[in-house]
C-alpha positions as CSV (number, residue, x, y, z in Angstrom):
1,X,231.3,-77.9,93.3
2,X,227.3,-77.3,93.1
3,X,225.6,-78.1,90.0
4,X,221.9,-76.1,89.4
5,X,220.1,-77.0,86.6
6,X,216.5,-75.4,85.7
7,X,212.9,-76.7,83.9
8,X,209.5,-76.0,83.5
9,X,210.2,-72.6,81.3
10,X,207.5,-72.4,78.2
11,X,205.3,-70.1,76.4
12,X,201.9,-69.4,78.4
13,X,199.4,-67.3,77.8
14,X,198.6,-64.0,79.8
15,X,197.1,-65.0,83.3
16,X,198.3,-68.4,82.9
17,X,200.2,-70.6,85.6
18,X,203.6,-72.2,85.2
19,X,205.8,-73.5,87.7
20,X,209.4,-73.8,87.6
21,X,212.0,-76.4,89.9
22,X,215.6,-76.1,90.4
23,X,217.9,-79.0,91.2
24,X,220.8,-78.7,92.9
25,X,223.6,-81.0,93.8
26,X,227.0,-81.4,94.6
27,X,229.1,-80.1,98.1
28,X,225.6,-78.4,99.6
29,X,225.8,-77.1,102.7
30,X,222.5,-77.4,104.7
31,X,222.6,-74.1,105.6
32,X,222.1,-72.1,102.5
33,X,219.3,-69.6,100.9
34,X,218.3,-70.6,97.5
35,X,217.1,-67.9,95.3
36,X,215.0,-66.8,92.0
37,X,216.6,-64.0,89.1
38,X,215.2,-62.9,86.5
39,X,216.8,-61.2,83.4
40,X,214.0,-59.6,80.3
41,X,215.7,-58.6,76.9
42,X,217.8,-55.4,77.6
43,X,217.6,-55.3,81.0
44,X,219.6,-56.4,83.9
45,X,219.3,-59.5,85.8
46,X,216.6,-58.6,88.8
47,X,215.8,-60.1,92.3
48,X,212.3,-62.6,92.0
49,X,212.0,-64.4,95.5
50,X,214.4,-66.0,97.9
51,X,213.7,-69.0,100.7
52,X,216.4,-69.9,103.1
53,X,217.0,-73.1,104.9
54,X,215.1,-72.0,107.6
55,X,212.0,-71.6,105.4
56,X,212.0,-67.6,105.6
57,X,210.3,-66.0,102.6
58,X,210.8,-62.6,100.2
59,X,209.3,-61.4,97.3
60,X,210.2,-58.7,94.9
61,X,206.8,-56.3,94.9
62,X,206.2,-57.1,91.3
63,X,205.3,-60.6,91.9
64,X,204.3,-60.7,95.7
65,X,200.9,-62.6,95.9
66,X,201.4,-64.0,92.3
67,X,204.3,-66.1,92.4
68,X,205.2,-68.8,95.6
69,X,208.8,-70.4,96.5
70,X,208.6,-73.3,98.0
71,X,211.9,-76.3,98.8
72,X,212.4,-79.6,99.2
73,X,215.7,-79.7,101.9
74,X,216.0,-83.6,101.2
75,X,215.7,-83.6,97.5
76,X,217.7,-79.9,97.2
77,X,215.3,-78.7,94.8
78,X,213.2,-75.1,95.1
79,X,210.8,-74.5,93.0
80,X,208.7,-71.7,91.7
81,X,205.2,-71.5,91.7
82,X,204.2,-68.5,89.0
83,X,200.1,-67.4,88.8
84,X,198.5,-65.1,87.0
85,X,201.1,-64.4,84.6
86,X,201.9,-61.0,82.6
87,X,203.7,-60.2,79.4
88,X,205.9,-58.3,81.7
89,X,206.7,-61.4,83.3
90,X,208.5,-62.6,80.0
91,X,212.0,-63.1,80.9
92,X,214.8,-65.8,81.2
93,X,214.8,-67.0,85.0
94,X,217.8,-68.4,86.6
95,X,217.9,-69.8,89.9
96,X,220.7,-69.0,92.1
97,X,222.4,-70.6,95.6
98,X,224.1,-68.7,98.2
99,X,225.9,-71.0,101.0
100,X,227.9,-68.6,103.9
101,X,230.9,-70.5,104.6
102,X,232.9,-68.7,107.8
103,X,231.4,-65.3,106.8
104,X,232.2,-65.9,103.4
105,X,229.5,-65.9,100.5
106,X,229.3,-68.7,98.2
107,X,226.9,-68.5,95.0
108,X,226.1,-70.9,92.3
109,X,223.9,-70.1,89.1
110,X,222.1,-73.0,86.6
111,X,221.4,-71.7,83.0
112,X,218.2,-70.6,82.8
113,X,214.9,-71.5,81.6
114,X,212.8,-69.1,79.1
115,X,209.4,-67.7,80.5
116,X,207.4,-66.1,77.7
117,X,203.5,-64.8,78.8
118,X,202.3,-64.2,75.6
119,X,198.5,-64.4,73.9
């Protein structure tokens, strides 16, 4: 089993910085792509950024150049760098691990942390 757990969510201010980290543990394969969602008040759970093993990078357009994924493979955490925050930014983020096993898809959420860009 793979356990994620989240931190570093808060209330910052509009063009503010916060960074958020990801721990996982557990059976992890070290082949895997570890990932960033997001999911506002009414809306459904979107897509942030995604880093795999191999230290390939994507970015949804709404945060591309603002926000920065980064991993530590030894200490199987990713974390989230997040710059120049907006109010439309405000959401809970969850991170999210995807291990292919044989072809076969494996994911693994944590809890979420709260993000709130507010003045």
């Amino acid at each position: 089993q793979v356990h994620l757990v989240e931190s570093g969510g808060g209330l910052v201010q509009p063009g503010g910085s916060l960074r958020l980290s990801c721990a996982a543990s557990g059976n992890i394969f070290s082949h895997n792509t570890m990932s960033w969602y997001r999911q506002a008040p009414g809306k459904e759970r979107e897509w942030v950024a995604r880093l795999t093993s191999g230290g390939a990078t994507n970015y949804a357009d709404s945060v591309k150049g603002r926000f920065t994924i980064s991993r530590d493979n030894v200490a199987h955490t990713v974390d989230l760098q997040m710059n120049s925050l907006k109010p439309e930014d405000t959401a809970a983020y969850y991170c999210r691990l995807s291990i292919n096993v044989n072809g076969v898809i494996y994911e693994y959420w944590g809890q979420g942390t709260q993000v709130t860009v507010s003045s």
